[in-house]
N, CA, C and O atoms as CSV, one atom per row, in Angstrom:
chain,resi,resn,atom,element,x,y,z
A,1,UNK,N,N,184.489,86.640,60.788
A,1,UNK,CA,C,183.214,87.211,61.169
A,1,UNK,C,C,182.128,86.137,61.068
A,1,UNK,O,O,182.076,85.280,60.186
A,2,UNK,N,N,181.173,86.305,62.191
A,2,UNK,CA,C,180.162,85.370,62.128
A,2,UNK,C,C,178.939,85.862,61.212
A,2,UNK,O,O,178.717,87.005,60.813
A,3,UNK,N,N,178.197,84.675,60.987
A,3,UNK,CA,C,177.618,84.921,59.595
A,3,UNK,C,C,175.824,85.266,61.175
A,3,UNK,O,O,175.694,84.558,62.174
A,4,UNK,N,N,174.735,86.612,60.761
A,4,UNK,CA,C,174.349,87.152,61.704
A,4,UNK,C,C,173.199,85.994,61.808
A,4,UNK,O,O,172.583,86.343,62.815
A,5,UNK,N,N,172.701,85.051,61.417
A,5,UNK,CA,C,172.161,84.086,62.174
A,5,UNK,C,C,172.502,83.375,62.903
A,5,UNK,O,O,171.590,82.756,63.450
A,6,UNK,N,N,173.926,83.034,63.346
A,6,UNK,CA,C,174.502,82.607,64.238
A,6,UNK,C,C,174.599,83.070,65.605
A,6,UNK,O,O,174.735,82.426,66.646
A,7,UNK,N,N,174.477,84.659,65.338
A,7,UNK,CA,C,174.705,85.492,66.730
A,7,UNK,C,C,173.338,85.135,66.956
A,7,UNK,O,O,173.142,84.331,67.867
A,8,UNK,N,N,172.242,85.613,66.247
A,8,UNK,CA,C,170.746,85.431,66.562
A,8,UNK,C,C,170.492,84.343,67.629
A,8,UNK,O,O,169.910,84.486,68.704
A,9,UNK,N,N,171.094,83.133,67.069
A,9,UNK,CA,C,170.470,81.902,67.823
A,9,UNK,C,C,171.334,81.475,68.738
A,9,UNK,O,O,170.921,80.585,69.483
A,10,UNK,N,N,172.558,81.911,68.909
A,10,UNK,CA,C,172.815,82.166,70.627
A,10,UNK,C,C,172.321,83.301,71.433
A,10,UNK,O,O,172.626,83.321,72.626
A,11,UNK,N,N,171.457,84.430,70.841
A,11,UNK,CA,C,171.030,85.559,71.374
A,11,UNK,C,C,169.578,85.149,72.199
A,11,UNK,O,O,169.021,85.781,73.097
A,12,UNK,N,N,169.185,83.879,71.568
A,12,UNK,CA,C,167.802,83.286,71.113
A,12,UNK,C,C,168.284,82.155,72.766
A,12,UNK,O,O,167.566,81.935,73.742
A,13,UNK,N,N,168.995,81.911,72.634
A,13,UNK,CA,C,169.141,80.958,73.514
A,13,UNK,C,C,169.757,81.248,74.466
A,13,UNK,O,O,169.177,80.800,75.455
A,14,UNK,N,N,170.787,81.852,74.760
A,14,UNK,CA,C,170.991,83.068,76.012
A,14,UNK,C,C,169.416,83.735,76.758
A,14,UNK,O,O,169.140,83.691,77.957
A,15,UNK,N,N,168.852,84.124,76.034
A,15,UNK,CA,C,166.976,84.783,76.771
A,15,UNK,C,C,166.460,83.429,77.076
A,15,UNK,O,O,165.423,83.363,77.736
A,16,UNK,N,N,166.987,82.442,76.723
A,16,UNK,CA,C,165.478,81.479,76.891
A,16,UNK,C,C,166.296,80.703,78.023
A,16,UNK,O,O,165.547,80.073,78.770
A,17,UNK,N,N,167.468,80.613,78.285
A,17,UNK,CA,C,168.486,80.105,79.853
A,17,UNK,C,C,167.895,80.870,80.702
A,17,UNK,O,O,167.284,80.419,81.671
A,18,UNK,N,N,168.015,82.204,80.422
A,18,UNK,CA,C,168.113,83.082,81.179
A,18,UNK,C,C,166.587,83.279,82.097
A,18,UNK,O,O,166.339,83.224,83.302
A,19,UNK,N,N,165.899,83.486,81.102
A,19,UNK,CA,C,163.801,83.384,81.706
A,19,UNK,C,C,163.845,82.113,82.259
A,19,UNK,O,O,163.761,82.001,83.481
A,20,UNK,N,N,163.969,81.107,81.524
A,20,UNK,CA,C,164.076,79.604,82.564
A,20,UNK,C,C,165.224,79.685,84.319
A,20,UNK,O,O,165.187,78.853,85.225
A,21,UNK,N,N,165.784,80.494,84.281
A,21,UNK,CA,C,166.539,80.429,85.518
A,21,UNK,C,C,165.638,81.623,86.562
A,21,UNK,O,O,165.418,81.486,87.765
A,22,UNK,N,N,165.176,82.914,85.586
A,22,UNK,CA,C,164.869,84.032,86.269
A,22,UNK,C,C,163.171,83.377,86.863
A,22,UNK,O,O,162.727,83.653,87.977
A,23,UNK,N,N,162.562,82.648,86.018
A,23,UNK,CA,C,161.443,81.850,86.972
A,23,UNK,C,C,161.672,80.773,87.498
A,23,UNK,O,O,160.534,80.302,87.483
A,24,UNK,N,N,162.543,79.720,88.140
A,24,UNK,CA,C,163.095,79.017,88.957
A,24,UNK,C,C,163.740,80.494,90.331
A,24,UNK,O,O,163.058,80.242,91.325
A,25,UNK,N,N,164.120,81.007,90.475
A,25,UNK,CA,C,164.760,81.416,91.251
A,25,UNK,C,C,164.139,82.670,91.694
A,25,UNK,O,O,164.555,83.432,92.567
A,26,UNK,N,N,162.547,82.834,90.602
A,26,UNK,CA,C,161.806,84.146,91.750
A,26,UNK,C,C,160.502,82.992,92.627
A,26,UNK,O,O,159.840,83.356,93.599
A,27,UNK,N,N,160.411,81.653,91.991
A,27,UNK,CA,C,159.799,80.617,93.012
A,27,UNK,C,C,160.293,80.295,94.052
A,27,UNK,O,O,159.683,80.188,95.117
A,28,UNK,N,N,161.662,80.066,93.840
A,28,UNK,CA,C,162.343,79.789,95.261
A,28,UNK,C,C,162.297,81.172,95.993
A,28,UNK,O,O,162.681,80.950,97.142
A,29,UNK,N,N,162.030,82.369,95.860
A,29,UNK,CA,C,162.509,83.496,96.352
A,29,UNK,C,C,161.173,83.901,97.085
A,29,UNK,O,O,161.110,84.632,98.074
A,30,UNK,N,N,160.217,83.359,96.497
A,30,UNK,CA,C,158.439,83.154,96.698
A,30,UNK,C,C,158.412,82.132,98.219
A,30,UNK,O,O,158.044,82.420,99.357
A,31,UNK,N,N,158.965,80.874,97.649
A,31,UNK,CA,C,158.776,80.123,98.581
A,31,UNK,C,C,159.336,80.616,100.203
A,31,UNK,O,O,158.802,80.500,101.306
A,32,UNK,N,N,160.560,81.166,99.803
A,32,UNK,CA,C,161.202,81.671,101.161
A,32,UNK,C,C,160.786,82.859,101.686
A,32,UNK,O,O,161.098,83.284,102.798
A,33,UNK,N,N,159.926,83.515,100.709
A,33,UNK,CA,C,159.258,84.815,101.357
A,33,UNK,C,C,158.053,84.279,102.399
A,33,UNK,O,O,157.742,84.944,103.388
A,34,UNK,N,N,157.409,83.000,102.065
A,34,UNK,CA,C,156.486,82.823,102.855
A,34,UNK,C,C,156.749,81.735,104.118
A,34,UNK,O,O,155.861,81.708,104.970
A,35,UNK,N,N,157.828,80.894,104.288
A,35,UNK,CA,C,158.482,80.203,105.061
A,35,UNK,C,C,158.913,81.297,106.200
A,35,UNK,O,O,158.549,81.174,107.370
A,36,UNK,N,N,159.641,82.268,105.787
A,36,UNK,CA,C,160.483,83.600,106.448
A,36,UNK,C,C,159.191,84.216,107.260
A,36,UNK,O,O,159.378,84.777,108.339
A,37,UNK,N,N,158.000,84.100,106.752
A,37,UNK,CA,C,157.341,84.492,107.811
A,37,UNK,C,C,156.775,86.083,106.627
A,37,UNK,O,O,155.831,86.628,107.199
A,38,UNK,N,N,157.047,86.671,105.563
A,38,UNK,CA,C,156.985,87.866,104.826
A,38,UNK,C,C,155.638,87.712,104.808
A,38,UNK,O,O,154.979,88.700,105.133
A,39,UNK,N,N,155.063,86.717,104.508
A,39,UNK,CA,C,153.330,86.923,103.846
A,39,UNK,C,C,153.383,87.357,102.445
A,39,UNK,O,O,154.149,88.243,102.066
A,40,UNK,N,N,152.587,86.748,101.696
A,40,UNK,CA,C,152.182,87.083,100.660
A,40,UNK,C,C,153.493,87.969,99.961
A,40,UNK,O,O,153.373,89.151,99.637
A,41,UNK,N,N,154.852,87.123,99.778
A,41,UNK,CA,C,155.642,87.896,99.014
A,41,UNK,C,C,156.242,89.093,99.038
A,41,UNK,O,O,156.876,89.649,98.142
A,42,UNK,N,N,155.915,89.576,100.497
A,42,UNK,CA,C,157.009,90.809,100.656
A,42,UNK,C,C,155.697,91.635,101.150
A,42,UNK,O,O,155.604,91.963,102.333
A,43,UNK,N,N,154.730,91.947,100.248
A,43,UNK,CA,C,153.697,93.099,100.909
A,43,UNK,C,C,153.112,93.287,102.636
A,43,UNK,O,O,152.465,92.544,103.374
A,44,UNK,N,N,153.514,94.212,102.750
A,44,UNK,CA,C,153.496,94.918,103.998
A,44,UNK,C,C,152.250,95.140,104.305
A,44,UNK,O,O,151.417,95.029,103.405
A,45,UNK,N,N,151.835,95.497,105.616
A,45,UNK,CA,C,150.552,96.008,106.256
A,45,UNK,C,C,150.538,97.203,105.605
A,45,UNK,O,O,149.794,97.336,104.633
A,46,UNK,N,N,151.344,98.235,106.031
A,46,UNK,CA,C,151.488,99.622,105.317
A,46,UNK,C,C,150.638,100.120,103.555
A,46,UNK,O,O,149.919,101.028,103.138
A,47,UNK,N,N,151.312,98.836,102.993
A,47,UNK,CA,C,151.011,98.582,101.673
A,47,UNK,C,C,149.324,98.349,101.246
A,47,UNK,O,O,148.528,99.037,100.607
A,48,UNK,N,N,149.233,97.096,101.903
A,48,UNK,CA,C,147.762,97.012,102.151
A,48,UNK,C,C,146.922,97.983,102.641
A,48,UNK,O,O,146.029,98.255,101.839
A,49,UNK,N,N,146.888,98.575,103.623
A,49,UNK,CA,C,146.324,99.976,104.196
A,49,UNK,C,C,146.082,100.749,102.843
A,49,UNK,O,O,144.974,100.632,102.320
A,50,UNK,N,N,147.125,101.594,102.192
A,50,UNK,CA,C,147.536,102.293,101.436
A,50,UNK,C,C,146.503,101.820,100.365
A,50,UNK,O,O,145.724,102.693,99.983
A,51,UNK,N,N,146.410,100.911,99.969
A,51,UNK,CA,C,145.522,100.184,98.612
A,51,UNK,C,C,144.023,100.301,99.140
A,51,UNK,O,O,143.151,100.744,98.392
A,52,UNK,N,N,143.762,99.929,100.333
A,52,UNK,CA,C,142.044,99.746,100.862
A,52,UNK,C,C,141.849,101.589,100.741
A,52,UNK,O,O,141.080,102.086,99.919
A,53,UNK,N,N,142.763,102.500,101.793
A,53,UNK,CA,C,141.882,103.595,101.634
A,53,UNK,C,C,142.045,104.222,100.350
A,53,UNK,O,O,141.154,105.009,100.031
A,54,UNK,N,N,142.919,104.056,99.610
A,54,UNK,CA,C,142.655,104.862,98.558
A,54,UNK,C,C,141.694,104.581,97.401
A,54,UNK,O,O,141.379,105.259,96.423
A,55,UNK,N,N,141.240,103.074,97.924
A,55,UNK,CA,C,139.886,102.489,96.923
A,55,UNK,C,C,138.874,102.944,97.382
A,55,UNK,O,O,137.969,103.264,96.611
A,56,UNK,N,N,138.692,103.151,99.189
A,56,UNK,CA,C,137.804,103.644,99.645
A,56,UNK,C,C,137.598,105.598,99.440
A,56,UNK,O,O,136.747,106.347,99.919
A,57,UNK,N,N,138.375,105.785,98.846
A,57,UNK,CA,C,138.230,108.216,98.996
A,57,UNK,C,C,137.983,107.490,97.606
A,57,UNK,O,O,136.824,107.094,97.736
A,58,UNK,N,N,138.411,107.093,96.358
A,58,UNK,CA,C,137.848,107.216,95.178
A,58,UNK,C,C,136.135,106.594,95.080
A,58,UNK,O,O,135.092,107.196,94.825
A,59,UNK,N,N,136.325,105.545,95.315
A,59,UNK,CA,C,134.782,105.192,94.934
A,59,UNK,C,C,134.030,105.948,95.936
A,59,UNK,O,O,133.048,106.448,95.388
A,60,UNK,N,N,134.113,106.349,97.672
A,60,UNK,CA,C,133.361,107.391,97.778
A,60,UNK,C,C,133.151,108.737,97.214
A,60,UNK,O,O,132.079,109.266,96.920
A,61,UNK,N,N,134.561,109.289,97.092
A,61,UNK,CA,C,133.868,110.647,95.671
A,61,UNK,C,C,133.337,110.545,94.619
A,61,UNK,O,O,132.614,111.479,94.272
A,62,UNK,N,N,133.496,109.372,93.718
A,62,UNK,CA,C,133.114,109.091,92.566
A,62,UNK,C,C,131.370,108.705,92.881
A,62,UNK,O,O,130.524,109.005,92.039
A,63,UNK,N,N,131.143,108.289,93.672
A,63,UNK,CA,C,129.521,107.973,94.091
A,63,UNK,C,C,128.972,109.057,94.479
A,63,UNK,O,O,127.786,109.208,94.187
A,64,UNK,N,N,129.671,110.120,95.247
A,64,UNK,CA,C,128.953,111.244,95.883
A,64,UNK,C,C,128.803,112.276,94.758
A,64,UNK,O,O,128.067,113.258,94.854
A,65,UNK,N,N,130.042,111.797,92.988
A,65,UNK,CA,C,129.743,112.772,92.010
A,65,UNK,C,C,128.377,111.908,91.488
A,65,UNK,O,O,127.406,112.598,91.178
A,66,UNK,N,N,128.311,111.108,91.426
A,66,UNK,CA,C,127.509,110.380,90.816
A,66,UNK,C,C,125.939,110.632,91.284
A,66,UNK,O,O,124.986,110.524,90.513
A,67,UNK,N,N,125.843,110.970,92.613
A,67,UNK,CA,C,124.359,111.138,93.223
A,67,UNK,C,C,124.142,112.711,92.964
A,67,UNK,O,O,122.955,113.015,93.080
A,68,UNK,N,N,124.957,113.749,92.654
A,68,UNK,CA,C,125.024,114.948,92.282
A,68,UNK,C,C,125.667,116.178,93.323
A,68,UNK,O,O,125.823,117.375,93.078
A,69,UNK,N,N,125.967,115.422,94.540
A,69,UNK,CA,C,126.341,116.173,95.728
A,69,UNK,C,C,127.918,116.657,95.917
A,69,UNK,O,O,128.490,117.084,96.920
A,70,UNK,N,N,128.437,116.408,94.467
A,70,UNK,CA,C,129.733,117.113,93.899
A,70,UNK,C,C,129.616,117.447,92.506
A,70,UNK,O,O,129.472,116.522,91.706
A,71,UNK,N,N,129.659,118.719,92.072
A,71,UNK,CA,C,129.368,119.177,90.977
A,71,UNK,C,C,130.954,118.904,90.221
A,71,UNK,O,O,132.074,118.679,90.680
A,72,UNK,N,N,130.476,119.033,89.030
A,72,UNK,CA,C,131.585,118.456,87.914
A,72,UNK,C,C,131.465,119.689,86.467
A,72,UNK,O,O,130.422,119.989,85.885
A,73,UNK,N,N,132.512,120.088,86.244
A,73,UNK,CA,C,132.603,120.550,85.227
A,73,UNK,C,C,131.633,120.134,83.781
A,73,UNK,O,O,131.279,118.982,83.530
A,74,UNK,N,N,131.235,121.615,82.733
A,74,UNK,CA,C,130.355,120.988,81.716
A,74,UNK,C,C,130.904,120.201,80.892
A,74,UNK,O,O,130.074,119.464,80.359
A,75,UNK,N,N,132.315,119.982,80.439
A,75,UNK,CA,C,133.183,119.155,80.041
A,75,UNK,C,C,133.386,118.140,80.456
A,75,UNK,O,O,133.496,117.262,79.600
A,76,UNK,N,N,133.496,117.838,81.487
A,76,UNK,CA,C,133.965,116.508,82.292
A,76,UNK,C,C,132.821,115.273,80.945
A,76,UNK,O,O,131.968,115.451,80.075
A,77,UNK,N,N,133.562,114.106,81.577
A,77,UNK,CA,C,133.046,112.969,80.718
A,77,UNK,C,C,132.235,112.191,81.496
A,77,UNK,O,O,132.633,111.299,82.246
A,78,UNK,N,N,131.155,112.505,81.331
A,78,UNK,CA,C,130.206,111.638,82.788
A,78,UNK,C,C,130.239,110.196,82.293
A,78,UNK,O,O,130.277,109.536,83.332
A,79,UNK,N,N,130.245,109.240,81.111
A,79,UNK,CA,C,130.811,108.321,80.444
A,79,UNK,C,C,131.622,107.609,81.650
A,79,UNK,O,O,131.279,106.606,82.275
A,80,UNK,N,N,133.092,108.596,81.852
A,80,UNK,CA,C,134.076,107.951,82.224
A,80,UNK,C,C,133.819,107.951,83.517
A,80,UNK,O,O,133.913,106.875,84.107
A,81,UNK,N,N,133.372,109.348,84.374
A,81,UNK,CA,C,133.257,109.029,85.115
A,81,UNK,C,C,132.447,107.527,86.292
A,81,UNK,O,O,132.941,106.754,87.114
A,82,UNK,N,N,131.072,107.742,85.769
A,82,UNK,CA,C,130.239,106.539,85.923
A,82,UNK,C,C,130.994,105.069,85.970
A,82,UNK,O,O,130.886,104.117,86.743
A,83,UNK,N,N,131.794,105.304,84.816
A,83,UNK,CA,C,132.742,103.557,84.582
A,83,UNK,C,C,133.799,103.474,85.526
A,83,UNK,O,O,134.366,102.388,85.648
A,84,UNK,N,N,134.340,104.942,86.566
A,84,UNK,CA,C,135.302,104.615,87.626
A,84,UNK,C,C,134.594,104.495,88.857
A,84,UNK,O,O,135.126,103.802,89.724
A,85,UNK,N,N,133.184,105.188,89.177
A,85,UNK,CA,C,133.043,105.170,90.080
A,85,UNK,C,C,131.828,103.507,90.247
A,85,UNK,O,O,131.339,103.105,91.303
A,86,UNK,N,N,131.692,103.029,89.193
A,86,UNK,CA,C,130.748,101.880,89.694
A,86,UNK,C,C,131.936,100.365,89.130
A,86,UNK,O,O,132.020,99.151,89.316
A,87,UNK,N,N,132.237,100.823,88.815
A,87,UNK,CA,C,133.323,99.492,88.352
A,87,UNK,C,C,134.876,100.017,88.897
A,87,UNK,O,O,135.008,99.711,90.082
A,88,UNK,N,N,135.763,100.538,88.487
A,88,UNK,CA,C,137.034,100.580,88.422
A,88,UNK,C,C,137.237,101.127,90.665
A,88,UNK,O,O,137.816,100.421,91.491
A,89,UNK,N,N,136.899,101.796,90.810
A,89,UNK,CA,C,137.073,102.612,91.929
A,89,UNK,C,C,136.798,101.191,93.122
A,89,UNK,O,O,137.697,100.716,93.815
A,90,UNK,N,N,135.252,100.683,93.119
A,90,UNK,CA,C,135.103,99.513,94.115
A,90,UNK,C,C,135.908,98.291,93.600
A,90,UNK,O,O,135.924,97.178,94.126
A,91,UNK,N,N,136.467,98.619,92.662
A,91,UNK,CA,C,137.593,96.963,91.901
A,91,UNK,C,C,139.118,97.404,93.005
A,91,UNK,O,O,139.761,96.565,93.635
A,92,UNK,N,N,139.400,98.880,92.985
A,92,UNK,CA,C,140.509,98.967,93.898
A,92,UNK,C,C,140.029,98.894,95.586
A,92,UNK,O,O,140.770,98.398,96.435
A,93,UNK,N,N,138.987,99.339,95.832
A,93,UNK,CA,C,138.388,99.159,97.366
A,93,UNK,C,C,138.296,97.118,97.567
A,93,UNK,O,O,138.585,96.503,98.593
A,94,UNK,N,N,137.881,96.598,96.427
A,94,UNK,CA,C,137.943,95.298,96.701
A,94,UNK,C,C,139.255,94.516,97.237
A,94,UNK,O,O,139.381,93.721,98.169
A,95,UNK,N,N,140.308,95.106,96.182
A,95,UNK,CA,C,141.179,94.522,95.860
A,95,UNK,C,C,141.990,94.622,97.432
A,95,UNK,O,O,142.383,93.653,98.082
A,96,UNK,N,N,142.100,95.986,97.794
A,96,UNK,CA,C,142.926,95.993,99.264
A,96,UNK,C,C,141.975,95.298,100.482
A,96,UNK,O,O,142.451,94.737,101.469
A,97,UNK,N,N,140.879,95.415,100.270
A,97,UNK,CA,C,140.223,94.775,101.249
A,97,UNK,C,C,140.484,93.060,101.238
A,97,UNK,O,O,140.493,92.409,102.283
A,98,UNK,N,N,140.586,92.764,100.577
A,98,UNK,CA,C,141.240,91.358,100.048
A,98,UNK,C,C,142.704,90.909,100.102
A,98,UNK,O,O,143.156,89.773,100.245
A,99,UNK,N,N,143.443,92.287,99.927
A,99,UNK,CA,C,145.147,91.552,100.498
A,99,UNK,C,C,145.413,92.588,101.454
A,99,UNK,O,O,146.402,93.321,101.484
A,100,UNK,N,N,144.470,92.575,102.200
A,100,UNK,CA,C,144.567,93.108,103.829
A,100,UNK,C,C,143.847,92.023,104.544
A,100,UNK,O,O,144.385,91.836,105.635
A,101,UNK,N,N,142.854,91.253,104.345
A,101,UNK,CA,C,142.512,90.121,104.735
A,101,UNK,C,C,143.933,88.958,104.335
A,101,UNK,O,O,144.898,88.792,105.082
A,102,UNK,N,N,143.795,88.488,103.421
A,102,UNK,CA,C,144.907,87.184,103.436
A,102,UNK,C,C,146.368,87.311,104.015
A,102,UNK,O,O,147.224,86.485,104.334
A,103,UNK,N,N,146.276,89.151,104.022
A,103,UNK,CA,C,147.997,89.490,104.700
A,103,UNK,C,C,147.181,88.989,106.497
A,103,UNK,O,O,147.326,87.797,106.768
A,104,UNK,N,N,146.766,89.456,107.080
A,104,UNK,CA,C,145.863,88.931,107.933
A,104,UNK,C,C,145.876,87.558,108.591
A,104,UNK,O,O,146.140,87.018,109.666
A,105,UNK,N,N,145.399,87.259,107.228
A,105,UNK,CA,C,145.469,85.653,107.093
A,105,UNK,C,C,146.538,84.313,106.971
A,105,UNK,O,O,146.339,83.103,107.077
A,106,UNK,N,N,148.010,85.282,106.644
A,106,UNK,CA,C,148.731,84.500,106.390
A,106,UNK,C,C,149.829,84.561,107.574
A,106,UNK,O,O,150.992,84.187,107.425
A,107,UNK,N,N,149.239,85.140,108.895
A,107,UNK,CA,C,150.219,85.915,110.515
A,107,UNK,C,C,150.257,84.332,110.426
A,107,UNK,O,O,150.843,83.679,111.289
């Protein structure tokens, strides 16, 4: 029987082959996604779409609760709300508008 620091530090060194090969071989897998013509790693038009409008229906409801022209429960957390609809909500409207441009960008 092996004494259990022994298993450890081939256990230790098996993960650390293994992450060193699994990032060599998702670069090469990167590189050929964009050679192949994929864009930006595989993401689709579809994908992109999908990300812009759904940044765009949140931060527009979240603004239209915000100006008062959607009423909100006496519970609701106007706190939280406020922090999705002026930060978090236009961070996802940004974000697809941005890898719908570089998908765009990378025909």
């Amino acid at each position: 029987m092996q004494p259990a620091w022994s298993s450890l530090g081939d256990s230790a060194r098996l993960r650390a082959e293994w992450v060193h090969g699994a990032g060599r071989d998702q670069q090469s897998r990167l590189r050929k996604g964009f050679r192949a013509g994929g864009g930006l790693g595989g993401v689709r038009p579809l994908e992109a779409a999908i990300l812009t409008v759904y940044g765009l229906n949140l931060t527009a409801v979240g603004l239209l609760v915000q100006a008062g022209l959607i009423g909100t429960p006496a519970n609701a957390d106007h706190h939280a709300l406020a922090w999705h609809a002026y930060l978090w909500d236009p961070w996802l409207l940004v974000w697809g508008v941005l890898v719908t441009a570089a998908l765009l960008r990378s025909r």
